[in-house]
N, C-alpha and C positions, 0 to 999 in steps of 0.2 A: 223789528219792524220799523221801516225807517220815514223818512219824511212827513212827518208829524205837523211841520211846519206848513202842509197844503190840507186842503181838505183831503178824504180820502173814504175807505170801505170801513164798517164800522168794525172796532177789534175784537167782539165777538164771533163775525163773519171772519175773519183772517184765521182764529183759531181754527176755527172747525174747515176752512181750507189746507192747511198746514195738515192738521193729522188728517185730513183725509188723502191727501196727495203723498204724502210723503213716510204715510203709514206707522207713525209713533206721536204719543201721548203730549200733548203739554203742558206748561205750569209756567204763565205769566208771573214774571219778577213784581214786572209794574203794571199802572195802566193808567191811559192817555184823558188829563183835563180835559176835554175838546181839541180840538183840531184846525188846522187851517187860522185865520185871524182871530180863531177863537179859542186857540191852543192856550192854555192858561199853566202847563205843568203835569207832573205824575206823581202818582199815588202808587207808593213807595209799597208793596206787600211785603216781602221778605225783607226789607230793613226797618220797615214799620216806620216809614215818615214820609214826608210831599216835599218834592223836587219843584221849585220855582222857574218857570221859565222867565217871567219878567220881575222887573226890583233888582235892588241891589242886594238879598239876603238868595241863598242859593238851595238852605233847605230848613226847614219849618217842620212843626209836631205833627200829629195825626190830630190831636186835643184844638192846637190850631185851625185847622180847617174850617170850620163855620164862620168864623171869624175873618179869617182872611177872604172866603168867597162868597160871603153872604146868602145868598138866595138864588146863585146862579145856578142855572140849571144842568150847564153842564156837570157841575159837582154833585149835585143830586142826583144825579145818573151815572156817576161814576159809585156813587156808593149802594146804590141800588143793584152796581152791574159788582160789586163786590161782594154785595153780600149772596147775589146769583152763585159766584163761582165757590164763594165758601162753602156753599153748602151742596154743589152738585159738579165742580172743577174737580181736577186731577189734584192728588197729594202732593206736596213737595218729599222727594225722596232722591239725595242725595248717593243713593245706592242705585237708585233706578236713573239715574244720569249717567253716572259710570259704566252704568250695563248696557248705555244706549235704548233706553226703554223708554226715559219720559226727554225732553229737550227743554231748557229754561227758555224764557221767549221777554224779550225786552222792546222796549220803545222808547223813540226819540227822534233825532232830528241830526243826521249827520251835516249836513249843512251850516248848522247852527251852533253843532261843538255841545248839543244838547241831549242829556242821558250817556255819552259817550264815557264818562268817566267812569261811571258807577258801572256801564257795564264791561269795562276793561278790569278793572277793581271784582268785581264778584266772577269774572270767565279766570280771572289767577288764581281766586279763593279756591275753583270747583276741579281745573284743567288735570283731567290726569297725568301721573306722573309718567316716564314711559315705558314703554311696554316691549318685553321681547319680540321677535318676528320671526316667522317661521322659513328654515329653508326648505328644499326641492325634496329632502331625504326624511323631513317628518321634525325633524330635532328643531328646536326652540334657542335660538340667540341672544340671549340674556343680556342687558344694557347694561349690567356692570361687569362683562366679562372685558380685560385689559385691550386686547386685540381691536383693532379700528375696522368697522366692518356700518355699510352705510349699502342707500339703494336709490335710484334715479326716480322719482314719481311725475318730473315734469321737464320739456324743454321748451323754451321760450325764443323765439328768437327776434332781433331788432330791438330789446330791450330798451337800447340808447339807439335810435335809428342815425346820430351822427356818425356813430362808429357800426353797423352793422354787428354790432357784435349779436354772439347766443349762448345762451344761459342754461347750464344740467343743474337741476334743481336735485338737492341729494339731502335724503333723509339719514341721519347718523340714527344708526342703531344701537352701539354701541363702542367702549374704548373710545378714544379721544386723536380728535384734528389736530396737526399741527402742519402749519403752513411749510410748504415744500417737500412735502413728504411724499415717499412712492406707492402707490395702488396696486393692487393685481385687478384687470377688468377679465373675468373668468369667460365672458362669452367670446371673447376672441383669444383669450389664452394670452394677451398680450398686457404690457405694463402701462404707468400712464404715473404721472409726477405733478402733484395738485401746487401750483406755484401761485397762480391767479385766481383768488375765492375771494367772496363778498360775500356781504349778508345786507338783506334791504328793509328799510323799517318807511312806508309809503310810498314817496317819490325819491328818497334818499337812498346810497348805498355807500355801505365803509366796508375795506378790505379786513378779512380775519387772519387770525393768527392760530387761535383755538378753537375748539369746539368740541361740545360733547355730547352724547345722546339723548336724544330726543329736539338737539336742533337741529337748523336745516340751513345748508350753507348753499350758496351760487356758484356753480363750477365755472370759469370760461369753456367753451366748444368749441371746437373746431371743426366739429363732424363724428367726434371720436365715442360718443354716448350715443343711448338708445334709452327709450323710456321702458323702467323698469331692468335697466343694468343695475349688476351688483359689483361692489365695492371692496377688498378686501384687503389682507397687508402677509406682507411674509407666507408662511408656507400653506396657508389657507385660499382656497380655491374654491370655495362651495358658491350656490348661488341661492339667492333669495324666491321663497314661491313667486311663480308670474304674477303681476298687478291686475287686475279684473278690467279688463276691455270691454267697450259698448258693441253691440250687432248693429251696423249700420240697416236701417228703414226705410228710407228714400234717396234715392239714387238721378243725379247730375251727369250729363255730357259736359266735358268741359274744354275748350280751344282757346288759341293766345288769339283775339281779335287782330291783330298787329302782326303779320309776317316775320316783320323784321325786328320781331321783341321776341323771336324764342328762344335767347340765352335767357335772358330774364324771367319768363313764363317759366322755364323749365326750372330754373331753379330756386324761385317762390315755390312753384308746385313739394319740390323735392324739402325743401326747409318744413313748411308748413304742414305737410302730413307728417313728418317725425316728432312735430309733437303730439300727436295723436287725434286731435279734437276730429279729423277726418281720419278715413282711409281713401286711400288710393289702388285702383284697379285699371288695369288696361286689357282693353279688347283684343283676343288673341287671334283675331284675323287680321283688323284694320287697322289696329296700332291706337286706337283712339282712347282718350284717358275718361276714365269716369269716377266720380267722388261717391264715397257714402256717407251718410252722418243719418243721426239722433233724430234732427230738426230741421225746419229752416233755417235756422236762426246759425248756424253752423257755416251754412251758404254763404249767408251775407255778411258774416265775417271772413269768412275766406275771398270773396270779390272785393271786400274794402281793402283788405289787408294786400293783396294783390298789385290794386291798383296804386294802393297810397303808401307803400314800400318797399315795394317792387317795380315801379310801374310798370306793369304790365295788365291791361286790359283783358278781362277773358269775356266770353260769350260761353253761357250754360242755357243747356237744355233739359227741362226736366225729365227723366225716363218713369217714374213712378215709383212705387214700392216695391221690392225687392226680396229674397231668399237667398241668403248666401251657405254657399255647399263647398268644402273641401273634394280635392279629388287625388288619390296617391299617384305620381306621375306615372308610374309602370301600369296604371287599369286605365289612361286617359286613349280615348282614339278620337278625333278632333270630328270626328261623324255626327260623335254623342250631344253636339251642341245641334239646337235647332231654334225658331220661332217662340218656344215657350221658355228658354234657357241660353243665356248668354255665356260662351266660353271667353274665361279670361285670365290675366294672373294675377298675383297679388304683389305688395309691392318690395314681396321679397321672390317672382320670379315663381310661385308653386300655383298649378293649374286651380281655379274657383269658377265654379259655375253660379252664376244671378239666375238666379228661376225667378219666372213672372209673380207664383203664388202658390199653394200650398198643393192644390189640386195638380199644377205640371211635378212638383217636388215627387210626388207619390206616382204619375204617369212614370215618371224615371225611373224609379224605383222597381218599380213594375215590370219594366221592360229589359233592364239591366239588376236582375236581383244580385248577380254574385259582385257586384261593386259596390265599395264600403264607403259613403259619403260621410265627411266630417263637417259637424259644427265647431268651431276652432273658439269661438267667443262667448 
């Protein structure tokens, strides 16, 4: 929980937002003297001491406390709001972290460089070691098996907007990086020669040489990845199960404002949907391109990102919320689209029908029972 340094929601409220949104248990490390100009520091639970925000001493006893903040109120409510969670909060269980069942929850002030250490220091203490990954045939990929085998989770692209570059973000699974070495990328059956890897630590990046499972290195792209490619070496050719994709919810018209900017529009459009945060659909009559996403919040990153690294200007129009249906190309008859159901493709070219809502879903259905619609996400 960050920004400590402003007023803010109280952190008994943030708890019980967290598990309730995000459906798992949690177990504050620490918790916040006051807040905003009256942020005085945290109370240390699981290291059992009081982190200083101001002074020149940086942590102090629990024994000290009264001492230090006298009759402040905010102190007196912090131990009052301790002794609440002692006795009615979630256990600290170490076991239930690792299983993903309880989340540890800390406070501070990234701004400030405050609580930041302690909780770099205690996420190294707890951070699982890594884990095998499952391929497509069932069988489990062991991280200490010799063989170098890794998987795409993310592409990024204009990292450096000087050099347009884009970045394949690749999880090692297991066996070991070594710079210049050759890959087999199993989805296209073809090879690929890792010469150009980084690894970033904030705003910084330094070239690698090695690497081992459970890190994550920066590939350069060229176009040549896909999120969720796998990685392999020598006579091994498997792939990794698919990554779990979002179902797009609200749906965008989108056009280049600017005529004369559709090299540009087109291939922002084409960069920015490969890394996933959107999909991409086009209208299989008029040609017209439509976005799906999550959120708004998807939108207006992809119009910033547009404008302010592409430029290229777009104009969107909202269409509303959406149904997305797979259709096998040999049951498609282009008749099948209507008013309640937008015929279109996806942005690998296979027929998807946008139904309005649940109610045309089942009209369809209805009407065409011996055609087998896919949810693909």
């Amino acid at each position: 929980m960050n920004k400590l340094d402003r007023d803010g929601r109280e952190p008994l409220d943030l708890l019980q937002e967290l598990e309730e949104v995000l459906g798992i248990a949690s177990y504050p490390m620490n918790w916040p003297i006051g807040m905003g100009k009256a942020f005085e520091g945290l109370y240390d639970l699981y290291n059992q001491r009081l982190e200083l925000y101001k002074g020149d001493e940086r942590f102090a006893s629990l024994e000290e406390g009264d001492k230090l903040f006298g009759s402040n109120p905010f102190y007196e409510q912090v131990k009052d709001d301790i002794e609440l969670l002692n006795e009615a909060g979630n256990e600290f269980s170490e076991e239930a972290i690792l299983a993903g069942e309880l989340t540890p929850v800390f406070f501070g002030s990234a701004l400030t460089n405050f609580g930041v250490q302690t909780f770099l220091e205690t996420f190294l203490k707890f951070a699982p070691e890594p884990h095998g990954h499952k391929k497509t045939d069932g069988e489990i990929v062991d991280p200490y098996d010799k063989d170098f085998s890794g998987f795409v989770f993310k592409i990024q692209a204009n990292m450096d907007p000087r050099h347009r570059d884009r970045i394949a973000f690749v999880r090692i699974v297991s066996g070991e990086f070594e710079r210049g070495m050759s890959v087999n990328l199993p989805r296209t059956g073809k090879g690929a020669k890792l010469s150009n890897v980084t690894q970033f630590m904030a705003e910084s990046r330094e070239n690698v040489t090695n690497a081992v499972a459970g890190d994550i290195i920066g590939v350069y792209d060229t176009g040549t990845y896909q999120v969720g490619d796998t990685l392999t070496v020598g006579k091994n050719k498997f792939e990794f199960e698919p990554l779990p994709t979002f179902t797009p919810e609200i749906f965008m018209k989108v056009s280049a404002k600017n005529v004369m900017k559709q090299k540009s529009f087109h291939k922002g459009i084409e960069q920015l949907v490969q890394e996933g945060a959107i999909q991409l659909y086009t209208n299989y009559q008029t040609g017209e391109y439509m976005l799906g996403a999550v959120g708004q919040l998807q939108f207006e990153v992809f119009k910033h990102r547009m404008e302010n690294e592409y430029n290229a200007e777009v104009v969107m129009n909202p269409m509303g919320k959406k149904t997305v249906r797979w259709i096998k190309p040999e049951d498609l008859d282009e008749r099948m689209s209507s008013s309640r159901n937008i015929l279109a493709k996806d942005r690998f070219d296979q027929p998807v029908f946008l139904f309005e809502n649940d109610f045309a879903l089942r009209w369809f259905a209805d009407k065409y029972p011996d055609v087998e619609l896919e949810e693909k996400m």
